[in-house]
C-alpha positions as CSV (number, residue, x, y, z in Angstrom):
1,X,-9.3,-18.9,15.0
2,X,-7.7,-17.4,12.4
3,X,-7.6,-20.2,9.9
4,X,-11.4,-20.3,11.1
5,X,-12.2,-16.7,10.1
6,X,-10.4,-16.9,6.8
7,X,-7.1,-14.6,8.4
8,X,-4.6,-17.1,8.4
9,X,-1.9,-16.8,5.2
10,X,0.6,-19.4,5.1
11,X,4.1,-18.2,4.8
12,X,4.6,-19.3,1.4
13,X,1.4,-17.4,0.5
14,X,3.0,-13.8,1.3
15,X,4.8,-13.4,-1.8
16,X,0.9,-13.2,-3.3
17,X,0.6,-10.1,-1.5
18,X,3.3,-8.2,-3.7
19,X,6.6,-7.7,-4.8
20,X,9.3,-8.3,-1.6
21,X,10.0,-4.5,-0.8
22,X,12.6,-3.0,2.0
23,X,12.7,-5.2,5.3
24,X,14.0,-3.9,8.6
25,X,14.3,-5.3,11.9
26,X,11.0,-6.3,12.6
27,X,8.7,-6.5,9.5
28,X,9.2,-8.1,6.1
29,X,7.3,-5.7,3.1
30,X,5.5,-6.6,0.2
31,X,4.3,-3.8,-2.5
32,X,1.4,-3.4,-4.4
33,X,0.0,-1.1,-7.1
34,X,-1.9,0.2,-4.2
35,X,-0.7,-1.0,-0.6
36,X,2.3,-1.8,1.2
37,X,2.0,-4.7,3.5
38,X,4.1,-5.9,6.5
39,X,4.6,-8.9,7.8
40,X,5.7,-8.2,11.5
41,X,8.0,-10.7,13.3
42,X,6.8,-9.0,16.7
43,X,10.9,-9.0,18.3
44,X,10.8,-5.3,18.8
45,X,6.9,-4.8,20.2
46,X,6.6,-6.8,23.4
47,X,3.7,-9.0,21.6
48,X,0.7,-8.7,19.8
49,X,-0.7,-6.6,22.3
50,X,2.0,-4.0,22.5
51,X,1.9,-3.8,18.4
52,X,-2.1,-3.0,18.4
53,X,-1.2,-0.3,20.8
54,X,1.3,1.4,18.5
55,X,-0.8,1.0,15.4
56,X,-3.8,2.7,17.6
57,X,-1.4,5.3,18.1
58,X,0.2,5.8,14.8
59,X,-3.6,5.9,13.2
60,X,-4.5,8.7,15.4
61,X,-1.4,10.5,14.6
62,X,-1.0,9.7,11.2
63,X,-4.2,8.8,9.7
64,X,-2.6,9.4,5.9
65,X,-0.8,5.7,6.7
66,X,-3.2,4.5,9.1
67,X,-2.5,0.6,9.5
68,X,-5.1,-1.9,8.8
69,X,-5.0,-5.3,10.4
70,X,-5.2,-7.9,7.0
71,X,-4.4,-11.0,8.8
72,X,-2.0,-13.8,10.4
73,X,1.3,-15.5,8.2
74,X,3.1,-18.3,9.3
75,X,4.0,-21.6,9.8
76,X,1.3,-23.7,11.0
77,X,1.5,-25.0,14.7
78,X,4.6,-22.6,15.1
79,X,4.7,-18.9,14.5
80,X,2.2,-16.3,13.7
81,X,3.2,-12.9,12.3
82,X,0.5,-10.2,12.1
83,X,0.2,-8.8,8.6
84,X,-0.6,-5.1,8.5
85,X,-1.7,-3.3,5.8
86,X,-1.0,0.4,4.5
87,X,-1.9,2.6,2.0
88,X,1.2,2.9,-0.8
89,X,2.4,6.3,-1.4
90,X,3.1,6.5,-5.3
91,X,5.6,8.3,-6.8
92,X,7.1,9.3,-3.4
93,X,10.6,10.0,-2.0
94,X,12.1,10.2,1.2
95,X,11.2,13.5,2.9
96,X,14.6,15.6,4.1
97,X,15.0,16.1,8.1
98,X,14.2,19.6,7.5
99,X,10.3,18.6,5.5
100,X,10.1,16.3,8.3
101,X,10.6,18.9,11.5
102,X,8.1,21.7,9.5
103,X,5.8,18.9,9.3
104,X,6.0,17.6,13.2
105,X,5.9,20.9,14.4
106,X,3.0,21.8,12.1
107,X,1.1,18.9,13.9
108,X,1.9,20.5,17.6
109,X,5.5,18.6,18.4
110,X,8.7,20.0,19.3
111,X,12.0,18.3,19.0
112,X,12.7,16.0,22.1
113,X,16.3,15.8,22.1
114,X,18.1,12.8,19.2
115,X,17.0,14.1,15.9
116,X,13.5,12.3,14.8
117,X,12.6,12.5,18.3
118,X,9.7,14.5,18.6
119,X,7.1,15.0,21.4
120,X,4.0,17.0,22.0
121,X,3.3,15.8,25.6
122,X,0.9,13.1,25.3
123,X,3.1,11.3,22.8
124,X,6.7,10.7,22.5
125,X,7.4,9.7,18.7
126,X,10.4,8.9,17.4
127,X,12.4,7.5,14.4
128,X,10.9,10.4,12.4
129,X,14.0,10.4,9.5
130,X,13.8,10.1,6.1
131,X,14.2,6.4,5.8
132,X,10.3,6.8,7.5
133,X,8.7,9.7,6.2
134,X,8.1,10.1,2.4
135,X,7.0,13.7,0.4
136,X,5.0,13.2,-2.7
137,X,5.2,15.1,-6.1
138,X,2.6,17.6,-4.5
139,X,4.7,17.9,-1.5
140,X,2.5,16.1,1.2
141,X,4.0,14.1,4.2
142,X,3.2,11.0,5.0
143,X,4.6,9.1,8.3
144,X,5.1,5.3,7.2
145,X,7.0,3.8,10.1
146,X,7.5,5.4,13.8
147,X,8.1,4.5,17.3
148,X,5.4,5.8,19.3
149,X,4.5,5.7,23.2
150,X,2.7,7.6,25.5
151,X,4.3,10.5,27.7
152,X,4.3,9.5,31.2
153,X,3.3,12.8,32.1
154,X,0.4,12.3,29.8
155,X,-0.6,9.2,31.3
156,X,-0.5,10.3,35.0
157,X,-2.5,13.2,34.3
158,X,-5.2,11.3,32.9
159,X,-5.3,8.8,35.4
């Protein structure tokens, strides 16, 4: 299907996308002029479906770094990776842990305990450091990689 609807990008193909950039556990990134991509191995998200729920999630909380779905890599017949797509902050450095807290708690969270562990009761987010969470020259915030689920308190009282 994705071959079909022109989503499919062979593995050998990803280096096209940009310049190989910092990789962690569970994405591979490629920079641009203008984008960051990330080719996402899917160990630590519980499959496809678990990943589209975090980037859901991360849009609505972030939308300065909303994700964008760009397509599938892989090897053909054997893996697919979802590439995702983000807008690259230029001229950017990592923000400190105090930036980052002003910031959360400026968007309604208080500090859950481990530091970059921040909740607001519908959301627990965490791995809010400065390896994730950039400041520009102006000295906006942008969130470019969290861990994000719903509260289960949050989710009970909705149901």
């Amino acid at each position: 299907m994705a071959k079909a609807g022109g989503y499919w990008i062979l593995m050998m193909q990803v280096f096209d996308l940009g310049v190989p950039g910092p990789s962690g556990n569970e994405n591979d990134t490629y920079v641009s002029d203008d984008a960051v991509y990330k080719v996402n191995n899917l160990m630590n998200n519980g499959g496809i479906v678990a990943l589209l729920e975090k980037i859901l999630m991360h849009n609505v909380l972030f939308p300065d770094t909303a994700y964008q779905f760009h397509g599938f890599a892989g090897f053909d017949g054997r893996t697919v990776q979802p590439v995702l797509k983000q807008v690259r902050v230029a001229n950017a450095t990592p923000a400190t842990q105090i930036m980052i807290d002003t910031y959360m708690a400026a968007l309604g969270f208080e500090k859950a305990g481990d530091v970059g562990r921040f909740s607001n009761g519908s959301f627990l987010v965490w791995d809010i450091l400065p390896r994730n969470v950039l400041v520009d020259a102006e000295g906006d915030i942008f969130v470019v990689d969290a861990e994000i689920k719903r509260c289960e308190v949050a989710i009970q009282s909705y149901k």
